[in-house]
SEVEXZA-715718 format. One record per residue (C-alpha): x negated, z negated, y negated; chain. Coordinates in steps of 0.1 Angstrom, whole numbers, plus 5000, padded with zeros to 4 digits. Layout:
- X Z Y A
...
# end
This chain:
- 5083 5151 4955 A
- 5058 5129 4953 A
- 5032 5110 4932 A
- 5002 5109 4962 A
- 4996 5132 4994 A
- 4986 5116 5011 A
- 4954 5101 4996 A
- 4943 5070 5003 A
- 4969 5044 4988 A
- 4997 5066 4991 A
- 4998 5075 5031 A
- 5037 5066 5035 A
- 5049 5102 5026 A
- 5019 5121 5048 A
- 5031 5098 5076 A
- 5068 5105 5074 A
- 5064 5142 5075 A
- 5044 5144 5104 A
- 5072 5129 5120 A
- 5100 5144 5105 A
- 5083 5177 5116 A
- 5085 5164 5154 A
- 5121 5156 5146 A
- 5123 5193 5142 A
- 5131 5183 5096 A
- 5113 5208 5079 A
- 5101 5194 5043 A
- 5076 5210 5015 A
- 5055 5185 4992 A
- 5049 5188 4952 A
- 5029 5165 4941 A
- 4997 5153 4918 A
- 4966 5171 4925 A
- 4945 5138 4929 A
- 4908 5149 4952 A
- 4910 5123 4980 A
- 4900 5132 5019 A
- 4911 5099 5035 A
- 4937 5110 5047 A
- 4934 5149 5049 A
- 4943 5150 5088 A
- 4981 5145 5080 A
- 4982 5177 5052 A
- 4977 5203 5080 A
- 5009 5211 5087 A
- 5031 5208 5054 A
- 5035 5230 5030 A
- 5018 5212 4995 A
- 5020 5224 4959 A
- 4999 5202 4939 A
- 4998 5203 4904 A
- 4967 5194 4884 A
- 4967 5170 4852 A
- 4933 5172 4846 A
- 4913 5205 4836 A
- 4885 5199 4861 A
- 4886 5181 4896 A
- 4874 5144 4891 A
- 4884 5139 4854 A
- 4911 5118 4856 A
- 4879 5094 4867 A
- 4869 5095 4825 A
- 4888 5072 4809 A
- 4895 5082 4779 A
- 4911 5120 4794 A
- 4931 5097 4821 A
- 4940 5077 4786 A
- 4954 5111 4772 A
- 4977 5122 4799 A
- 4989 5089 4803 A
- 5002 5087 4767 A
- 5013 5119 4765 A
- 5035 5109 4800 A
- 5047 5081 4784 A
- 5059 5094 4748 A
- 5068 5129 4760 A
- 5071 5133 4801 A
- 5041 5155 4802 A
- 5034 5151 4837 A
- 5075 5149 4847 A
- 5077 5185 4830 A
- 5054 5200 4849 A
- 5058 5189 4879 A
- 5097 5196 4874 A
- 5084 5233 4866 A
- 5062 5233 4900 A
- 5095 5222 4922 A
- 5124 5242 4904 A
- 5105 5272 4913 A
- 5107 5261 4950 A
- 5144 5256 4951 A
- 5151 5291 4939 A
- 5127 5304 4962 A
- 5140 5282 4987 A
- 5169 5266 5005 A
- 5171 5230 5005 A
- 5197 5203 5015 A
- 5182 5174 4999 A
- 5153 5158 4975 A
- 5134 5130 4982 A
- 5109 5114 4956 A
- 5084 5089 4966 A
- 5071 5069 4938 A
- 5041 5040 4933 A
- 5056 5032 4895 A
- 5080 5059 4879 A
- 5066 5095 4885 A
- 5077 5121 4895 A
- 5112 5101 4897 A
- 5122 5119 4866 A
- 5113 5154 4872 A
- 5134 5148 4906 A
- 5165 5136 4887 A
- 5164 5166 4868 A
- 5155 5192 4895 A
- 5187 5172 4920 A
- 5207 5178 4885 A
- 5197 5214 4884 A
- 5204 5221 4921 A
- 5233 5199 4933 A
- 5211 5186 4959 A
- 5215 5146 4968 A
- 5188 5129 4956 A
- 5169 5099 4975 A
- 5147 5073 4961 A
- 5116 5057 4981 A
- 5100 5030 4958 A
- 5069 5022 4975 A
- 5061 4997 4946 A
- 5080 4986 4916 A
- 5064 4971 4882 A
- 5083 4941 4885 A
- 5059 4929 4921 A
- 5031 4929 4896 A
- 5016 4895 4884 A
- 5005 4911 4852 A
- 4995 4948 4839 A
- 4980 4959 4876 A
- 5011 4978 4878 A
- 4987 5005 4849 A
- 4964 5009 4878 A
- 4932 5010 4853 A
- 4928 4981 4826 A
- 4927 4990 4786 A
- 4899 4983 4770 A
- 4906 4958 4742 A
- 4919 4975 4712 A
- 4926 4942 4687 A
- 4959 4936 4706 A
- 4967 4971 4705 A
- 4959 4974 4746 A
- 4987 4947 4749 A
- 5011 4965 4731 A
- 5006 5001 4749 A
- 5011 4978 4784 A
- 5042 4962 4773 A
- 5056 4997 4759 A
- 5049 5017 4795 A
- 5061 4989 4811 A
- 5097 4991 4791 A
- 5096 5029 4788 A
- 5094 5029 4826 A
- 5119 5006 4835 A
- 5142 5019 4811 A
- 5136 5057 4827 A
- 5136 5042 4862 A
- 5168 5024 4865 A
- 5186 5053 4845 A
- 5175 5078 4876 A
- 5181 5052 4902 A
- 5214 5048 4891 A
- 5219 5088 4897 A
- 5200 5084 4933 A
- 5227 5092 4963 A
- 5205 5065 4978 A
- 5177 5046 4973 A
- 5145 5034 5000 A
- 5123 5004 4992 A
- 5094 4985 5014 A
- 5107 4946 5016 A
- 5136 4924 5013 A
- 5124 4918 4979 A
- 5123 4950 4968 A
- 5158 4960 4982 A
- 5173 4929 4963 A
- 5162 4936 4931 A
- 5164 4979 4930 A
- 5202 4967 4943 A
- 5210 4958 4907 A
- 5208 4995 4900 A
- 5223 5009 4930 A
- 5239 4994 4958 A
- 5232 5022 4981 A
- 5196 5006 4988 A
- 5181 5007 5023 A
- 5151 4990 5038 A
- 5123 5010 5047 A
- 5090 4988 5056 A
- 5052 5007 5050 A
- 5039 5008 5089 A
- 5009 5021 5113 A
- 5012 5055 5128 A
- 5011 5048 5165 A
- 4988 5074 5172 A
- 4959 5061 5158 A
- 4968 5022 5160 A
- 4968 5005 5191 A
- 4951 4976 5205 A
- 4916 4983 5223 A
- 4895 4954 5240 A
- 4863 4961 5223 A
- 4834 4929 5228 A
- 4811 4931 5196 A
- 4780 4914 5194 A
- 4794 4896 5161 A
- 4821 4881 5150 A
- 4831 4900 5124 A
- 4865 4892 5094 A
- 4867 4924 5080 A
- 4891 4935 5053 A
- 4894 4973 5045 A
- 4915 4979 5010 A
- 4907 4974 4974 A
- 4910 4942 4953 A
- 4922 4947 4919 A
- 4933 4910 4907 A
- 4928 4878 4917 A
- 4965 4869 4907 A
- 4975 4893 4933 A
- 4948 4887 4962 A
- 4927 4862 4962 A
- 4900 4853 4986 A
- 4892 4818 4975 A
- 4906 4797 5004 A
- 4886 4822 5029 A
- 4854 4816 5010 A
- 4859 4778 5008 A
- 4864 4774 5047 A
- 4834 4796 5053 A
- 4815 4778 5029 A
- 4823 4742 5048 A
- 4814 4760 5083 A
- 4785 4772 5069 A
- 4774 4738 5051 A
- 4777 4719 5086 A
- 4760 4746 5107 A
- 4789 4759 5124 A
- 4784 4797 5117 A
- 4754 4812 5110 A
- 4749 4851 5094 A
- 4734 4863 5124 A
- 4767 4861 5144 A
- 4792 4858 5116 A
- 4804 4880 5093 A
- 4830 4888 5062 A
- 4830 4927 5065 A
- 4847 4941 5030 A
- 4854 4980 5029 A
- 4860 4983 4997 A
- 4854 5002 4960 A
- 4830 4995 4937 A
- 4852 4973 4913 A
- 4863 4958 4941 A
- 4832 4949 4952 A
- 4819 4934 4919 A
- 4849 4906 4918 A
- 4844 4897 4953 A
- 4808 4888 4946 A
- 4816 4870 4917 A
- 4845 4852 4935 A
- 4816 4844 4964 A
- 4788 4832 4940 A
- 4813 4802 4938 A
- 4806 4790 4974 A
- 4776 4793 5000 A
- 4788 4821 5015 A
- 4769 4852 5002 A
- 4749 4856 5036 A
- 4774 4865 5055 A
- 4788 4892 5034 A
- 4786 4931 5043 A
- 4799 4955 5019 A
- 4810 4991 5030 A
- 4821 5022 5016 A
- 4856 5036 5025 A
- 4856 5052 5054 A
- 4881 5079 5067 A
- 4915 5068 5079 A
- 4910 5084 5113 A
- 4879 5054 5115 A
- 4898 5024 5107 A
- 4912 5018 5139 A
- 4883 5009 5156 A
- 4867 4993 5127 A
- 4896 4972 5134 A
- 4894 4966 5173 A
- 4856 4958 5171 A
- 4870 4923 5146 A
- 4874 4891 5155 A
- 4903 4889 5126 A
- 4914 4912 5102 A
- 4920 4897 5069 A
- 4947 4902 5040 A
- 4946 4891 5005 A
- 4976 4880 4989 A
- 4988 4849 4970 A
- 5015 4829 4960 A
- 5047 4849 4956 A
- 5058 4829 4924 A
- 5068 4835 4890 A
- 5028 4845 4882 A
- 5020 4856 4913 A
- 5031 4893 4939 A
- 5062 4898 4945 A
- 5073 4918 4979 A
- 5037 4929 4984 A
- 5032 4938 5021 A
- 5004 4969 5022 A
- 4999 4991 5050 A
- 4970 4976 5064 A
- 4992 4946 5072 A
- 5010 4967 5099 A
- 4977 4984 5109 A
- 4962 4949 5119 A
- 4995 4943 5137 A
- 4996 4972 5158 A
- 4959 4964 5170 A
- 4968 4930 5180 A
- 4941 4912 5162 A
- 4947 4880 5146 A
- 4958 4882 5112 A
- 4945 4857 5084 A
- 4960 4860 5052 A
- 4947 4845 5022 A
- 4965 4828 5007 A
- 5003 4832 5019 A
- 5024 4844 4995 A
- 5058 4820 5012 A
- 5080 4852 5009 A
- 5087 4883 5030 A
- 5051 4890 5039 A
- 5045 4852 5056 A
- 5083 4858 5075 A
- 5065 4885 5091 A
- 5038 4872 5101 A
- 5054 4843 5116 A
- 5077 4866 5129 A
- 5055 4886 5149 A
- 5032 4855 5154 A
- 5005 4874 5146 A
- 4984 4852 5128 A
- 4978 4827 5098 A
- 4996 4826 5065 A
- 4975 4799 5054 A
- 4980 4775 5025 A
- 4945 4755 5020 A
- 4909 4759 5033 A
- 4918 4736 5061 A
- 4941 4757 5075 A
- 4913 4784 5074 A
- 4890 4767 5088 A
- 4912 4756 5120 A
- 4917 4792 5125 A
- 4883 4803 5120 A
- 4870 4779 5141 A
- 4895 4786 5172 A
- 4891 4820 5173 A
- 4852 4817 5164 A
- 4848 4796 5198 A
- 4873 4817 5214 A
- 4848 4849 5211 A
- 4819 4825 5218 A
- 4832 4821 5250 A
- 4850 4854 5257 A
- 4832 4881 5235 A
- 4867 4887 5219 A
- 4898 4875 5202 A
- 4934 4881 5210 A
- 4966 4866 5199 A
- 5002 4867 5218 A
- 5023 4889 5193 A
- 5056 4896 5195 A
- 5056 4937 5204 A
- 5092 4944 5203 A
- 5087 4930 5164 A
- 5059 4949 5161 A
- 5075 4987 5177 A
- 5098 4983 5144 A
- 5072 4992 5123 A
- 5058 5024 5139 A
- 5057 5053 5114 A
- 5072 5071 5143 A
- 5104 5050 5145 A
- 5107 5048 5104 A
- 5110 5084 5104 A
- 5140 5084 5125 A
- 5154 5054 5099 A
- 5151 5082 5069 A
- 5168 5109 5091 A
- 5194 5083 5097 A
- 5197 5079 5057 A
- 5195 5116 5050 A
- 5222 5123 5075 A
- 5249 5098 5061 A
- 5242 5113 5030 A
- 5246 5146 5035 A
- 5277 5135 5055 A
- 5290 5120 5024 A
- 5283 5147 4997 A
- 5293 5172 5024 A
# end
């Protein structure tokens, strides 16, 4: 059971059962009926029972129906009910020897606790994010409007209904799966019977390709929903400098963003700040099966993050971080968040967790003179790292998790 499959946010669970099918593991899917093709290449083979929130396709886009299921959810498990219905049915139409819920917040953790209950079964957790990594109220996914204070309250109400839901059902989990060393820590205080799990790059699409491009191209392919989590301000300023002193020029440099509309709109206004706005190119999203050589055609692939403080992310390490590994491009991230996301990178040596503009700029301008001279960038990673994080491998790490727990509940 799951919240996405696999659209484009949520690509952990589409991943894992393409390989858990070549392990010869059998698994069916129930989850959210959410229209999204990115990623429609890994549904092929799976059996998926989707169940729809929304009377028509695309509503859940209107805020004020999205506004109504997520209220009803949160005072009465309107979603958790349903989607408890749309899985008991397949457990008495089917034989099953365990049930594994992938979750972004809270949902469909519930309705698994109760259909586990129901059935016997052991039930896993995989928290791909928790509320607590958050900076502020990102964790909603869509921002209230201002309702005279009213929007704070509703935030601060999910946010301790869903705790207080969560840790009751990971404390019933026969195990629980999360995506960092932060995230293990902290889900720990609920059940000690917590593995780590990273997010990855499926090896069949990502691997490195020498590719020249007439450019030099920093591209970034993901959304941007907060400054406080990502911010692209130290990237900007650097480019800005470079620019100022005639280093880099638009015609051969470039800050490629594939990216949403809201997205798009704070990166502008975060770029109006500095000189930069000539060398921006804005994209749509593309499919998943393009990324990789959107990828292999950069110079550096960029990540946003920040400071992994008391305001700041917590734990935060996307997918695209091991995409960019696995194509062997350097990595800039802006700015480092000093926790487990900068350990990798130095780690793997795959790049730059950078704390200040002149940090950026040094790496820009070694790489930029680097392709000036070679028509392409590389960087000296540390495979063997790197092979830890294939989708491929992290599918035999859950059948190693499933099978000591059905060893232990016998």
């Amino acid at each position: 059971m799951c919240d996405l499959f696999p659209p484009a946010f949520g690509p952990r669970m589409g991943y894992l059962c393409k390989y858990l099918k070549q392990n010869g593991v059998e698994a069916d899917v129930v989850t959210e009926d959410v229209p999204d093709g990115t990623f429609a290449f890994l549904t092929g083979d799976v059996h998926v029972v989707r169940v729809a929130f929304y009377r028509q396709a695309g509503h859940a886009d209107h805020f004020f129906r999205w506004l109504t299921v997520f209220l009803r959810e949160m005072f009465f498990g309107y979603k958790n009910r349903r989607m408890y219905r749309a899985a008991r049915r397949l457990t008495v139409a089917n034989r099953y020897d365990l049930i594994l819920c992938s979750t972004y917040r809270l949902f469909p953790l519930p309705a698994a606790c109760r259909v586990a209950k129901k059935t016997r079964l052991p039930l896993v957790a995989d928290l791909r994010d928790i509320i607590e990594q958050f900076s502020g109220n990102e964790f909603i996914g869509r921002t209230l409007p201002r309702l005279g204070g009213l929007e704070n309250i509703i935030a601060s109400l999910f946010r301790t209904v869903s705790l207080m839901r969560r840790n009751r059902a990971l404390r019933q989990a026969a195990g629980v799966i999360s995506v960092s060393p932060w995230h293990t820590a902290l889900l720990a205080r609920y059940n000690p019977r917590v593995s780590l799990i990273y997010n990855g790059f499926d090896p069949d699409l990502f691997y490195p390709s020498a590719v020249e491009s007439e450019r030099f191209y920093i591209t970034y392919t993901g959304r941007l929903t907060s400054i406080l989590l990502r911010n692209p301000a130290l990237l900007f300023e650097a480019a800005g400098q470079l620019a100022r002193e005639g280093v880099i020029h638009p015609d051969r440099f470039r800050i490629r963003w594939f990216t949403d509309d809201r997205s798009r709109r704070i990166l502008q206004r975060e770029a109006a700040k500095y000189p930069v706005a000539d060398f921006m190119e804005y994209h749509e999203y593309v499919p998943a099966t393009e990324i990789p050589a959107i990828l292999n055609e950069s110079a550096v692939v960029l990540l946003l993050a920040n400071r992994s403080d008391g305001r700041g992310p917590k734990g935060v390490m996307t997918t695209k971080f091991f995409e960019a590994l696995a194509v062997e491009r350097p990595v800039l991230c802006v700015r480092g968040d000093e926790g487990c996301l900068e350990e990798v990178i130095r780690r793997t040596r795959s790049g730059l967790s950078a704390h200040s503009a002149q940090e950026v700029r040094q790496f820009i301008e070694a790489h930029y003179s680097r392709w000036l001279a070679c028509g392409r960038t590389a960087v000296d990673v540390d495979r063997a790292e790197i092979k830890k994080f294939s989708r491929k491998a992290q599918a035999e790490q859950f059948i190693r998790i499933f099978e000591q727990i059905l060893n232990v509940n016998g």
